[in-house]
DSSP file (Angstrom, degrees, kcal/mol; ACC not computed):
  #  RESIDUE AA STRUCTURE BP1 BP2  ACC     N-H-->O    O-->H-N    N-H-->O    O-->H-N    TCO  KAPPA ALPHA  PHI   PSI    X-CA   Y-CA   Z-CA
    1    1 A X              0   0    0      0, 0.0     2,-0.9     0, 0.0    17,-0.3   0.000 360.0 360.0 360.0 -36.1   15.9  241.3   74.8
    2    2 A X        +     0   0    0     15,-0.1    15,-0.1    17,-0.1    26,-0.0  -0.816 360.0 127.5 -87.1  86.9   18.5  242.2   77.7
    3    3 A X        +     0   0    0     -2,-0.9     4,-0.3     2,-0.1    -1,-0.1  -0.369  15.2 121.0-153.5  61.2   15.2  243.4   80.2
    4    4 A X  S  > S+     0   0    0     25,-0.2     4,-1.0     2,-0.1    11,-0.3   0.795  80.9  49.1-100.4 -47.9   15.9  241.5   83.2
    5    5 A X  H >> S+     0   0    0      1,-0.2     4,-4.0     2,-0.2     3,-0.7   0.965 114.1  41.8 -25.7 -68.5   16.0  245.4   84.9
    6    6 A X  H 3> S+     0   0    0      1,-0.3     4,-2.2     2,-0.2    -1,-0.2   0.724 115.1  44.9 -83.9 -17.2   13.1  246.5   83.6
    7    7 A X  H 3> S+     0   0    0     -4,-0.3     4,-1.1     2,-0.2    -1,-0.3   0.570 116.8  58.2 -99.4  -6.5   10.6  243.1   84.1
    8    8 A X  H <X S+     0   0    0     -4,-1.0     4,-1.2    -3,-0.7     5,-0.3   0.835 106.7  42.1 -47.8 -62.1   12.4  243.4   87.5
    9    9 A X  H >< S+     0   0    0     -4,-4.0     3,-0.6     2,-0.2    -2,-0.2   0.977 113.4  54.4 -39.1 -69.4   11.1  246.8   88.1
   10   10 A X  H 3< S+     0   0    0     -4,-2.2    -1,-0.2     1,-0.3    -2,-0.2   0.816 110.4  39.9 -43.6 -43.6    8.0  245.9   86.9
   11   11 A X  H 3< S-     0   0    0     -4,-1.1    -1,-0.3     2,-0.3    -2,-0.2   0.676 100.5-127.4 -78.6 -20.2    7.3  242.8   89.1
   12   12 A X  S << S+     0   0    0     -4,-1.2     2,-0.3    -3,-0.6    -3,-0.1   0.234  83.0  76.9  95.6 -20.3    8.7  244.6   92.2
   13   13 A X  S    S-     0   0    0     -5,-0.3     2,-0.4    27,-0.0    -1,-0.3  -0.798  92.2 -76.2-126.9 169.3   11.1  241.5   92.9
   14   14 A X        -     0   0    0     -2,-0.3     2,-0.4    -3,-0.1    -9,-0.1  -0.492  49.8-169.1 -53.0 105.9   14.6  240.0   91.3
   15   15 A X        -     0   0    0     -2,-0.4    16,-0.3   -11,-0.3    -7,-0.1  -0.941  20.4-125.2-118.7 158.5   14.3  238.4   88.3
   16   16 A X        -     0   0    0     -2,-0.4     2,-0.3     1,-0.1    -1,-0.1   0.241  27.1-128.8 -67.4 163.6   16.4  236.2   85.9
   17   17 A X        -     0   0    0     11,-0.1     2,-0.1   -15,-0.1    -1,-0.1  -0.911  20.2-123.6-120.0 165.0   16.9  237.1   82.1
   18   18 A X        -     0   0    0     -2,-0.3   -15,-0.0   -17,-0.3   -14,-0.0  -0.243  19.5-116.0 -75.3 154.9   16.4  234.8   79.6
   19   19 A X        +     0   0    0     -2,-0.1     3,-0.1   -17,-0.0   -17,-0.1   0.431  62.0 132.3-123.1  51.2   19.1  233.8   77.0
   20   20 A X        -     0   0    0    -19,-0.2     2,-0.2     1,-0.1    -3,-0.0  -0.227  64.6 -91.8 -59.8 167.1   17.7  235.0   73.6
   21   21 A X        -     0   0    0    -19,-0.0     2,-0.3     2,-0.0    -1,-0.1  -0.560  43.2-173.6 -77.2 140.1   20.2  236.8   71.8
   22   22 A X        -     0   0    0     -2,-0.2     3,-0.1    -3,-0.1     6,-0.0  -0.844  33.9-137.3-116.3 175.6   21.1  240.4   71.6
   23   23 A X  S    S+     0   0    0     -2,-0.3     2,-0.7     1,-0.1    49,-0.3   0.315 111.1  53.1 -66.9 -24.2   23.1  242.8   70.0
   24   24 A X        +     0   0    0     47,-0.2    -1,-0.1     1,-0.1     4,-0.1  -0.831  63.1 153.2-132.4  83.2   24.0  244.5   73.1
   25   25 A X        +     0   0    0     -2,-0.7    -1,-0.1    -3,-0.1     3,-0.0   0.270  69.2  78.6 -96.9  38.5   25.3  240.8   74.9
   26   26 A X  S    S+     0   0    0      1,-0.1    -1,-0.1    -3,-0.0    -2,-0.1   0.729  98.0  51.0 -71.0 -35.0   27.6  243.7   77.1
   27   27 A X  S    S+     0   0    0      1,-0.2     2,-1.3   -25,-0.0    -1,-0.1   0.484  71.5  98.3 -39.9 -35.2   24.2  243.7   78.5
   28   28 A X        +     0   0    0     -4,-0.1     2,-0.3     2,-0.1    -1,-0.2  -0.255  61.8 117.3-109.3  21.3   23.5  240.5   79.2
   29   29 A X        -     0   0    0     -2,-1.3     2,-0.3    -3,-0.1   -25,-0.2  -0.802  60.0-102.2 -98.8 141.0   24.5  240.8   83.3
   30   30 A X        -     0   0    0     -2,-0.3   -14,-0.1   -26,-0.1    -2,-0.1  -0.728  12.8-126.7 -72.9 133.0   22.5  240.4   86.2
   31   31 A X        -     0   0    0     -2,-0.3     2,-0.1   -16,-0.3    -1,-0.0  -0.413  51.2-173.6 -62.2 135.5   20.8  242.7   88.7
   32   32 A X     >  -     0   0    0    -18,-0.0     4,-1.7     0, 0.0     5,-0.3  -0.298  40.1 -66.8-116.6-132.0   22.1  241.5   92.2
   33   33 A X  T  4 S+     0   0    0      1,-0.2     4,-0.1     2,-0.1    -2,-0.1   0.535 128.4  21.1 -77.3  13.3   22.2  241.6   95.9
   34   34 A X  T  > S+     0   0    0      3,-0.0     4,-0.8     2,-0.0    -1,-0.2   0.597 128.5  44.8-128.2 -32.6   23.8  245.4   95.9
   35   35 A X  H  > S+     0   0    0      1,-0.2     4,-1.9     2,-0.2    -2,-0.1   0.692 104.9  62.8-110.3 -14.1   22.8  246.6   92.8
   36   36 A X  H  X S+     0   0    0     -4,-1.7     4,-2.7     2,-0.2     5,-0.3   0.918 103.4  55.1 -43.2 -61.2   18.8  245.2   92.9
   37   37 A X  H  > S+     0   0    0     -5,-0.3     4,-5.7     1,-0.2    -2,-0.2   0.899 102.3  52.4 -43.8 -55.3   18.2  247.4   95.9
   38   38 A X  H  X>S+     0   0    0     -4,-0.8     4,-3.0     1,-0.2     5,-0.6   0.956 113.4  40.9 -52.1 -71.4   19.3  250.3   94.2
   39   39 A X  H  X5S+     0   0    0     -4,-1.9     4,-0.6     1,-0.2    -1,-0.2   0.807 113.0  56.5  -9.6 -66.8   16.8  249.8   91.0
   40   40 A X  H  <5S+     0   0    0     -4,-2.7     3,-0.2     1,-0.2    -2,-0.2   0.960 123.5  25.7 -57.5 -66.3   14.0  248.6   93.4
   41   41 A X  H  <5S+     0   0    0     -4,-5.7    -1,-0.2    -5,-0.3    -2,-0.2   0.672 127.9  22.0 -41.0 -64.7   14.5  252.0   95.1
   42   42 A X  H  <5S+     0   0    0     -4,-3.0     2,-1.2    -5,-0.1    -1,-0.2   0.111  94.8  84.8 -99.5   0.9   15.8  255.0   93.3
   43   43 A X     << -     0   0    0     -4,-0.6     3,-0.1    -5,-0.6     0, 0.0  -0.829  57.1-165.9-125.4 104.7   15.3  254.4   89.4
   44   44 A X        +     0   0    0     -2,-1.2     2,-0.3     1,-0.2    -1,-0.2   0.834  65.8   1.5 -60.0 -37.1   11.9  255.5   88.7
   45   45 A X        -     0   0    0      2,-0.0     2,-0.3   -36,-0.0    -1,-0.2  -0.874  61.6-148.2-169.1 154.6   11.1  254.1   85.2
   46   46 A X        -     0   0    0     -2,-0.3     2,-0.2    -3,-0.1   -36,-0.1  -0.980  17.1-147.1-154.0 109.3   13.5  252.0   83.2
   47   47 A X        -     0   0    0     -2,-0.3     2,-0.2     2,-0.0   -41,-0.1  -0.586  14.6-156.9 -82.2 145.9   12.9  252.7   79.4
   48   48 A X        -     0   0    0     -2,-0.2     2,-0.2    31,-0.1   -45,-0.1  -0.618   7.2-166.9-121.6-169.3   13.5  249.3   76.9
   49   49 A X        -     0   0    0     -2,-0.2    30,-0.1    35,-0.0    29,-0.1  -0.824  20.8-112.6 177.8 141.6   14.3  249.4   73.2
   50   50 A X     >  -     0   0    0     -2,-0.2     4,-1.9     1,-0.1     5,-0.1  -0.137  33.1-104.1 -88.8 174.6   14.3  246.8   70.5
   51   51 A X  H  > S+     0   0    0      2,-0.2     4,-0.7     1,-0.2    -1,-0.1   0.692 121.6  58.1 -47.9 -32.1   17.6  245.3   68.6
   52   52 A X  H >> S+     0   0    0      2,-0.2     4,-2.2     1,-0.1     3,-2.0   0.987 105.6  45.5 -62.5 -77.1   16.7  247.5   65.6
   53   53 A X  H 3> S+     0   0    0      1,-0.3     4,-2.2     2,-0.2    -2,-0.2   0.816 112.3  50.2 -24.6 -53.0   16.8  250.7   67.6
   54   54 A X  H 3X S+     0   0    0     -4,-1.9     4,-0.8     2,-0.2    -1,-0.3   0.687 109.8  55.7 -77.8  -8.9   20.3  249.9   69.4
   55   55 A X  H XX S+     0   0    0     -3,-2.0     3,-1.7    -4,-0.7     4,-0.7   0.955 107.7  46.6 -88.2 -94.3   21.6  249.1   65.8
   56   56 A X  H 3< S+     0   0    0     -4,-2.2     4,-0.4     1,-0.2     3,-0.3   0.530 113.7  45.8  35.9-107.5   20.7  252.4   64.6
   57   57 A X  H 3X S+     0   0    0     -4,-2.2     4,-3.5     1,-0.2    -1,-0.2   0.737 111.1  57.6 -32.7 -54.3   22.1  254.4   67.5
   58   58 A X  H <X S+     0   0    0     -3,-1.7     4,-0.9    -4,-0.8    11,-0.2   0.604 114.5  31.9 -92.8  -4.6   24.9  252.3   67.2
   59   59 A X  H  < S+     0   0    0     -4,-0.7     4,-0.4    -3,-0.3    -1,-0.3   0.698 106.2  68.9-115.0  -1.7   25.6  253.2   63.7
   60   60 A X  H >>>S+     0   0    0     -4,-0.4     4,-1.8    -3,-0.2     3,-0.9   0.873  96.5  52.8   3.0 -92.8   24.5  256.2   64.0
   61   61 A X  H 3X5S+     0   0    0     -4,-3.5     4,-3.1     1,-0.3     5,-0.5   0.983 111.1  51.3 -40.4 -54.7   27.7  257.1   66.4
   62   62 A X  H 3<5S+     0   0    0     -4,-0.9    -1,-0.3     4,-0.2    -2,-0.2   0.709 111.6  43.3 -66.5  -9.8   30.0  255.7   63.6
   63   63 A X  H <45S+     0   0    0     -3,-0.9    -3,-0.2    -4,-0.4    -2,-0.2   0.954 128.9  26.3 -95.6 -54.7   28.4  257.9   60.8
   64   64 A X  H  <5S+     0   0    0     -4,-1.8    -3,-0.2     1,-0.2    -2,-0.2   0.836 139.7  22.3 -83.9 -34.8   28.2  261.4   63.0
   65   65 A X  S  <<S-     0   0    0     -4,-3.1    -3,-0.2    -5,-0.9    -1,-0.2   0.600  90.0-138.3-117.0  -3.4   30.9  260.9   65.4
   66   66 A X        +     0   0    0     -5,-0.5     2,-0.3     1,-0.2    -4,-0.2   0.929  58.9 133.9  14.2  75.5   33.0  258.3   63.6
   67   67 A X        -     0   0    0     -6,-0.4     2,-0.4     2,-0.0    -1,-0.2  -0.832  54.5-134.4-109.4 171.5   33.5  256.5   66.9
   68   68 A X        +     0   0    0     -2,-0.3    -9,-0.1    -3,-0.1   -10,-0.1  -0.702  27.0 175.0-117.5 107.2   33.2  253.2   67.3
   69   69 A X        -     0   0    0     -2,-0.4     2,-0.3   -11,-0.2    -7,-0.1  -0.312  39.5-107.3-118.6 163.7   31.2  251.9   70.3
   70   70 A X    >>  -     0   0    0      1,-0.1     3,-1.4   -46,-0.0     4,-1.2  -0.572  44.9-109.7 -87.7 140.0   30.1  248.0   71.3
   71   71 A X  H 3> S+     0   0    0      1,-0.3     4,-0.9    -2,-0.3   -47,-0.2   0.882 123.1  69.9 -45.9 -66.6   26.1  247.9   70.4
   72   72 A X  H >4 S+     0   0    0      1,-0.3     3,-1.0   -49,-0.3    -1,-0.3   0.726  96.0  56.1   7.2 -69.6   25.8  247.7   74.5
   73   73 A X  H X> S+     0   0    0     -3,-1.4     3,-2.9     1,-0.2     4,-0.8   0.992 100.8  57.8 -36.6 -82.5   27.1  251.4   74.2
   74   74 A X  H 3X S+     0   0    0     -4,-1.2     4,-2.3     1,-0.2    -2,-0.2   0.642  81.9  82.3 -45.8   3.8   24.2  252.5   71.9
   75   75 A X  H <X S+     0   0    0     -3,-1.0     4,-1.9    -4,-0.9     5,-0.3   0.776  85.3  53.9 -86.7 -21.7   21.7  251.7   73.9
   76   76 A X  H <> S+     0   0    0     -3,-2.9     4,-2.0    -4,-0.3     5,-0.3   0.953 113.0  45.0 -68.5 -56.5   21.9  254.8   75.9
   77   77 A X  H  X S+     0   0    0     -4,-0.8     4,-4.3     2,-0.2     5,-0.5   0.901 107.5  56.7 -59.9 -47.1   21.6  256.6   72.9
   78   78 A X  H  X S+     0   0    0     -4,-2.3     4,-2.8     2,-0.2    -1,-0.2   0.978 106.8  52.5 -30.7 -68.9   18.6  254.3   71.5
   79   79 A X  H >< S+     0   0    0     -4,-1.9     3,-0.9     2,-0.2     6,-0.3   0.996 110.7  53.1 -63.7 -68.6   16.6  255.2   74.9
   80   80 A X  H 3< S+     0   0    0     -4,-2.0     6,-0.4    -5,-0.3    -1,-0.2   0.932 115.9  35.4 -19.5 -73.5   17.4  259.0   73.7
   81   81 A X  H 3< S+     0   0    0     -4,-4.3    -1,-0.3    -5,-0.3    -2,-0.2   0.757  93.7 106.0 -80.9  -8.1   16.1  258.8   70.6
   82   82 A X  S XX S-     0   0    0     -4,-2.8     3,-1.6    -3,-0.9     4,-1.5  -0.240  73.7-123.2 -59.8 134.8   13.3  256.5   71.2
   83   83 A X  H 3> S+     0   0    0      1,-0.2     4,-1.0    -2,-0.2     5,-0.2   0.880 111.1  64.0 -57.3 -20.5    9.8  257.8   71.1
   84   84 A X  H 34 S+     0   0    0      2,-0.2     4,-0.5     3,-0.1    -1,-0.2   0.977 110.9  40.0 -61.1 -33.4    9.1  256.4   74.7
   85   85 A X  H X> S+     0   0    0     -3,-1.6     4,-1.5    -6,-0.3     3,-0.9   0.942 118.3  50.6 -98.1 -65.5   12.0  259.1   76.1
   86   86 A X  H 3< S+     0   0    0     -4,-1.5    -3,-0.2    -6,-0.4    -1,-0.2   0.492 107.0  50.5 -47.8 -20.6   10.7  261.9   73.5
   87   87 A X  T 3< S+     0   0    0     -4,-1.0    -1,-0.2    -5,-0.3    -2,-0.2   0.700 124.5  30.2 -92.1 -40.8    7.0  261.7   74.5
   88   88 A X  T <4        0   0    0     -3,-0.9    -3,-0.2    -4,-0.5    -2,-0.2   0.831 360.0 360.0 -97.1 -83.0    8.0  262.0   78.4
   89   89 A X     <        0   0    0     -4,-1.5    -3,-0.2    -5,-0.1    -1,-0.1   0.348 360.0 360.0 -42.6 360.0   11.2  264.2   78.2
């Protein structure tokens, strides 16, 4: 839901996010004039992953690691375990 990056990427130019809801609203920030460039540039491919997935992950951490991280946090972990990340990586 938080894919303002990655439909950014996609289109080649800045774009807005929308203000559906997430799970991960840590997320929920915009690319801008410094940090756009960088995306545009350097970041080859920008993996997404649904609310289910970051959920997961995020409980997940608390069951193996007993930490407790903000859903925003799993999402790295999401993109890990997602089959998009496993298929290429």
């Amino acid at each position: 839901n938080v894919d303002d990056a990655y439909r950014s990427k996609q289109k080649g130019e800045l774009v807005g996010h929308d203000d559906r809801d997430s799970v991960a609203d840590g997320l929920k920030t915009l690319l801008g004039s410094n940090t756009w460039p960088v995306v545009r540039d350097l970041v080859d491919e920008i993996i997404t992953v649904d609310e289910s997935e970051i959920k997961n992950a995020t409980a997940l951490i608390w069951g193996r690691m007993k930490l407790c991280i903000e859903p925003s946090a799993g999402v790295g972990v999401a993109c890990v375990l997602s089959e998009a990340f496993r298929a290429k990586y």
